[in-house]
Structure formats: structure tokens, C-alpha cells
PAVEX-416511 format. One record per residue: residue in three letters; y, x, z negated of N, C-alpha, C in turn. Coordinates in steps of 0.1 Angstrom, whole numbers, plus 2048, in hexadecimal, padded with zeros to 3 digits. Layout:
BEGIN
ALAYXZYXZYXZ...
END
This chain:
BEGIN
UNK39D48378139348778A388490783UNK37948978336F49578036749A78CUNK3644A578435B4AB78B34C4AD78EUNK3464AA7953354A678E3324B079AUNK3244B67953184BE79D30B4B479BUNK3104A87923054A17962FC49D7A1UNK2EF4A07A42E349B7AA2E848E7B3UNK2EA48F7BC2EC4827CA2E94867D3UNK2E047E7DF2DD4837E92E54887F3UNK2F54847F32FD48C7FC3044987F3UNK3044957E93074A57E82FB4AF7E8UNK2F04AF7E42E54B17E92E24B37F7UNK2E74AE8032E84AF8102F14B9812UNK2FE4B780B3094C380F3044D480EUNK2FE4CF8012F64DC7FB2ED4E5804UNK2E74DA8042DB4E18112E14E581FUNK2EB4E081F2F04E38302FA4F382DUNK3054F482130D50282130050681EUNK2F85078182EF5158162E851B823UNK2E250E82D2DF50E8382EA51A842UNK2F651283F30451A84630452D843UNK30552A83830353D8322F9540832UNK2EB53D8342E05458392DF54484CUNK2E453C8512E754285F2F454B861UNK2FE54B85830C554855303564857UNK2F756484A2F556D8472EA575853UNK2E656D85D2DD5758622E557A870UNK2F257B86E2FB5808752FC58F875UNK2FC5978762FB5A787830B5AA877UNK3145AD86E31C5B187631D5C3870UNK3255C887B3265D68813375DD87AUNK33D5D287834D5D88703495DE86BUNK3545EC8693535F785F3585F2852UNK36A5F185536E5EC84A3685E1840UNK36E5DC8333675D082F36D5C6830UNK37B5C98333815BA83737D5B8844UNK3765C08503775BD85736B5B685AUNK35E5B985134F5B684B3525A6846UNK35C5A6843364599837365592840UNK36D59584837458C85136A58585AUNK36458F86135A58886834C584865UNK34B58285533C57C85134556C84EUNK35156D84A35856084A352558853UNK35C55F86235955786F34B550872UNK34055A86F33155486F333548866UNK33754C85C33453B85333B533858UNK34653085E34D52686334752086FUNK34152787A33952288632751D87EUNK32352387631551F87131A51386AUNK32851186532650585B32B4F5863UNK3344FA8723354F287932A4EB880UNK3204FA8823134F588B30A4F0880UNK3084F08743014E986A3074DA869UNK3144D586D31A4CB8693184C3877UNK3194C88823144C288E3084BD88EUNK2FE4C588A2F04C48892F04B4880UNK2F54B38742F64AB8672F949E868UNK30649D87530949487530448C887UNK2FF49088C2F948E8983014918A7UNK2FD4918B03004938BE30E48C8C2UNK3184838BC31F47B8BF32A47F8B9UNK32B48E8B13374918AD33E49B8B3UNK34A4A08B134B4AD8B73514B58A6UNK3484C68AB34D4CD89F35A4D48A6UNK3624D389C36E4DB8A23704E8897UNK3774F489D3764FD89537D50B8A0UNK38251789B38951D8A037F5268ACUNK3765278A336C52D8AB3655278B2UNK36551A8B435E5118C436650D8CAUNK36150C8D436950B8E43604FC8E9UNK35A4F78E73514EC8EC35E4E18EBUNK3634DE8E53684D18E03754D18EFUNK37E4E28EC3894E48F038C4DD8FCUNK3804DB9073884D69143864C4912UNK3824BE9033884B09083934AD8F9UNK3974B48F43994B38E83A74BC8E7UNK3A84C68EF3B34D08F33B54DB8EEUNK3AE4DE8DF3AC4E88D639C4EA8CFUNK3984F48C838D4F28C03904F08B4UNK39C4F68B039E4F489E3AE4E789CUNK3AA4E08943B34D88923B54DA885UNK3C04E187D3C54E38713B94EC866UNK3AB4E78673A44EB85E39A4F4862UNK3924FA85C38550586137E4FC869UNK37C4F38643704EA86C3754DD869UNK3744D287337A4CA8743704BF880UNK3684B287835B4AC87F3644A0882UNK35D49C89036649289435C48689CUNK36147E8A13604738AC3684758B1UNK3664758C03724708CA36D4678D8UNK3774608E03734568E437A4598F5UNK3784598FB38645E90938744F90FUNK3964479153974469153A3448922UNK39A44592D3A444693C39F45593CUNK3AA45D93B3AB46F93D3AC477930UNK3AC46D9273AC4739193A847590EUNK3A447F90339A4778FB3A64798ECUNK39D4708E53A34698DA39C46C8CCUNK3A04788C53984728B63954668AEUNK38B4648B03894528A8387451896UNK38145F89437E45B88637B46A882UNK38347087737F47D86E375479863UNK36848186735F47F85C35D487855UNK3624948563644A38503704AC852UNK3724AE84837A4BB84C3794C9840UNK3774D28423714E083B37C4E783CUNK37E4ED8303854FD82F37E506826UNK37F51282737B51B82438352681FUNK38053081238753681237F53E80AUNK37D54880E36F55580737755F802UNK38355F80238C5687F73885657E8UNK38D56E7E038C56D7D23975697CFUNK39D56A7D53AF5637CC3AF5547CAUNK3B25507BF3B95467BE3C153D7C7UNK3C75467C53D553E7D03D25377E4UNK3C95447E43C35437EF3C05377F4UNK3B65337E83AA5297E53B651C7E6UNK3C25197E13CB50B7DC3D050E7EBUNK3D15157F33D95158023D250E808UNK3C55128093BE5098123B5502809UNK3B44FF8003B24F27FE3BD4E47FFUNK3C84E77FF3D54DF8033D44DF80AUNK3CC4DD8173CA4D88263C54CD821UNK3B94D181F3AF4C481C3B64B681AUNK3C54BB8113CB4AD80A3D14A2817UNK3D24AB8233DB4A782D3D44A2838UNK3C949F8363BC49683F3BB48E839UNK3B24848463B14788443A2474841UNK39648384438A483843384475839UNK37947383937046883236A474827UNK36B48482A36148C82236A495828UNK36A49F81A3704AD81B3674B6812UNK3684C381B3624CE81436A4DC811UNK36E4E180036F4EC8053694F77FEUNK36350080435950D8023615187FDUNK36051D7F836652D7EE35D5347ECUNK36153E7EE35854E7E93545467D0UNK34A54D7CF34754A7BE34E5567BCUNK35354E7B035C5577A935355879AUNK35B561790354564783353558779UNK35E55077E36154576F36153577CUNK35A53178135852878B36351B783UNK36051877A36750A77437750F776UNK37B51C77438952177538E51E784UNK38751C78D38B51879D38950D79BUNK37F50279337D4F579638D4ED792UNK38D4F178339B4EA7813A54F0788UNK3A84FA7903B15007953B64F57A0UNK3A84F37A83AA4EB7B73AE4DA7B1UNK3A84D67A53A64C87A43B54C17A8UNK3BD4C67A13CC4BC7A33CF4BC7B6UNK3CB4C47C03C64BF7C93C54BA7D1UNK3B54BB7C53A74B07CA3AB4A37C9UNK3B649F7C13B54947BB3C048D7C5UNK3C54957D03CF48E7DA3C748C7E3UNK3BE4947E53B348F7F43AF47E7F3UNK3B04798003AA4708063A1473807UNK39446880538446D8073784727FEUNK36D47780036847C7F836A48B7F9UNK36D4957EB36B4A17EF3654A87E4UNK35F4B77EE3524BB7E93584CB7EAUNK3524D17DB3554E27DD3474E77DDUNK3464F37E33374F97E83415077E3UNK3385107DB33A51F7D83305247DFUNK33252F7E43265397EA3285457E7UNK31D54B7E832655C7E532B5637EDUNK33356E7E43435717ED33A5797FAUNK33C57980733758081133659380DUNK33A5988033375A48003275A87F9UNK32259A7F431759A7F230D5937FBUNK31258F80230358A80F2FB592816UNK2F859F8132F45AA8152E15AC810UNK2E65A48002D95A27F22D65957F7UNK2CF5907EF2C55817ED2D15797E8UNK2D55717EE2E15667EB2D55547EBUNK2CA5597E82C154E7E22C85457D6UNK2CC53C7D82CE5307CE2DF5377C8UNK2E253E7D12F05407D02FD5377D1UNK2F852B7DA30451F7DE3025137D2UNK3115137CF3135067C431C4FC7C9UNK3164ED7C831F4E57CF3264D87C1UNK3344D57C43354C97BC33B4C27C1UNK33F4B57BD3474A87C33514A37BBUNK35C4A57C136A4A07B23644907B8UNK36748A7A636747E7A936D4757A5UNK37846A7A83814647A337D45A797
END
């Protein structure tokens, strides 16, 4: 499995949509004292800005699912299904509706740890998505997480795509040209 940041227009789309995601994260105000608690909930903003960026992206006909929406929940029965964000089709069917096709599925993990980062990226492996994304706080040595996640990456079904942003301790300053995106590629 490699890895390319090569120039394509969908990773180039991806691109433009997390950075989209963390500048509406960022125009979030939050009021926590603590920093985990500052932490915690500049997370949450990215996960609803990155679902409502992916709704936007992929048009009117999907549902974004995610812990933090409630839209989906009364035909669908929940908002989060296994992952941060999770883009779907569904079809109802008498009294019930039916996922027809995963076109995304996102995790996130804006810790600095390592380990962190291989927990939930091992979701990703266990979908059936067409496209997977997973987002991480930037770390100092970026290629040291790239190969970390790759063995993986390389179980995922689908296309999958890593986006770095900076860690939420710094979305405070100019996080201009801060998001890096790449594509493992078989």
C-alpha cells in the first residue's frame, strides 16, 4: 500500500471540504475553562461541521449520521452508527427504512497519541463504505502516523483518505493552509 498526496480532484475535493469543516469548527466560541473541556468540545464542532460539509458535498438524498444529529434518528433509529460520521442512502420500505448504500464513513481522533489514532482508525476496517476518512490532530513527525495507520489502511474496503488538521489547542491562531490530506493507495 502507498501513500500519495498526489494532486486529484477528489482528493482535492476532500481537502477543500475538512478545511471548510475546521473553519466552521473554528468559528465556534467555546466558553470551557478546562482544556480538555475546550478539547472536547472544539472536537464536537468538527464532527457536526464535517458531517454538514459532507451532506452539503454529496447532495440532498443522503442522510449524515453522527452522534451529534438528531435528523436522521426518527427514520433510521439512531444518529451515530459505529463511526463519528457516517453518509448514507436510505430507502423506507412499508414502515421502515433501510440503509441502501455507505458512501462514507469518518473517524476522528484529535489526540496526540498514537494509540489513540490505531483505535479508531480500526473502525474504518469494519465498514463497508465506497470512501473512508480518517482526520487526526498534526503531529511533529506526520510520516511516523502515516506508516503507523498503513497496515490498517491496507484492510479497508474502499477508497481511504487521511486529512491532518491542527491539534484544536491551536485553532485559536491562523490555522491557514494548516490541513493535509492523503490517499493510501493499493
Amino acid at each position: 500500500m502507498a501513500l500519495s498526496d498526489a494532486p486529484s480532484h477528489e482528493l482535492s475535493e476532500l481537502h477543500d471540504l475538512v478545511e471548510k469543516a475546521l473553519r466552521a469548527a473554528q468559528a465556534h466560541p467555546t466558553a470551557e475553562a478546562s482544556r480538555k473541556e475546550r478539547h472536547k468540545a472544539r472536537s464536537r464542532h468538527f464532527v457536526l461541521a464535517l458531517a454538514d460539509a459532507f451532506r452539503e458535498h454529496e447532495g440532498g438524498d443522503v442522510d449524515a449520521m453522527s452522534r451529534y444529529h438528531d435528523d436522521v434518528r426518527p427514520h433510521i433509529g439512531q444518529g451515530e452508527l459505529l463511526h463519528d460520521v457516517t453518509i448514507t442512502r436510505s430507502v423506507q420500505i412499508g414502515e421502515h427504512w433501510y440503509i441502501t448504500e455507505v458512501l462514507w464513513q469518518v473517524e476522528s481522533e484529535l489526540s496526540l497519541d498514537t494509540s489513540e489514532a490505531v483505535h479508531d482508525f480500526n473502525k474504518l476496517v469494519l465498514g463497508s463504505a465506497h470512501h473512508k476518512l480518517f482526520v487526526a490532530a498534526m503531529v511533529p513527525e506526520p510520516e511516523n502516523l502515516l506508516r503507523t495507520l498503513e497496515p490498517a489502511a491496507a484492510r479497508c474496503t474502499g477508497r481511504v483518505f487521511l486529512a491532518l488538521i491542527p491539534h484544536p489547542d491551536h485553532w485559536d491562531g491562523d490555522t491557514a493552509g494548516g490541513v493535509r490530506t492523503w490517499q493510501f493507495r493499493r
